[in-house]
C-alpha positions in Angstrom: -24.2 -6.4 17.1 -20.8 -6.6 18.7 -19.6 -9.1 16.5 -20.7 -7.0 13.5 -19.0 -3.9 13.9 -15.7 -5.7 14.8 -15.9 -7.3 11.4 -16.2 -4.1 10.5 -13.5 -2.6 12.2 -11.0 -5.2 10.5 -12.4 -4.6 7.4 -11.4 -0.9 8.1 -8.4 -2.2 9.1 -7.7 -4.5 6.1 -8.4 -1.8 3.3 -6.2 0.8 5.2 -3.0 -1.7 5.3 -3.7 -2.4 1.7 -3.7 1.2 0.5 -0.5 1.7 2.7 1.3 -1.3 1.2 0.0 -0.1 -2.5 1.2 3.3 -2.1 4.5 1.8 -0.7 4.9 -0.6 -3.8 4.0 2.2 -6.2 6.6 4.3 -4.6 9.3 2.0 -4.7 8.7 1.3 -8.5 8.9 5.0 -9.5 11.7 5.0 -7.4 13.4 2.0 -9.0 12.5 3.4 -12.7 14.6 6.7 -11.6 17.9 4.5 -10.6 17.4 2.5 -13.7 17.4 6.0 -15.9 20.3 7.8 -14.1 22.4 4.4 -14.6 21.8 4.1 -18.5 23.0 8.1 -18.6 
């Protein structure tokens, strides 16, 4: 049983450093797409 729910937890774990490192990437790019259009101005 313990063995399970520490899989479990670093599943948990997994999927929430994931999510961070999506929302970080998705950030940067819309970030990135605004420096691109203020330059061509």
């Amino acid at each position: 049983m313990g063995d399970s729910t520490g899989s479990m937890l670093y599943m948990f774990g997994a999927i929430i450093l994931l999510y961070i490192v999506g929302v970080g990437i998705y950030q940067l790019v819309l970030w990135m797409k605004k420096k691109w259009k203020d330059r061509e101005r």
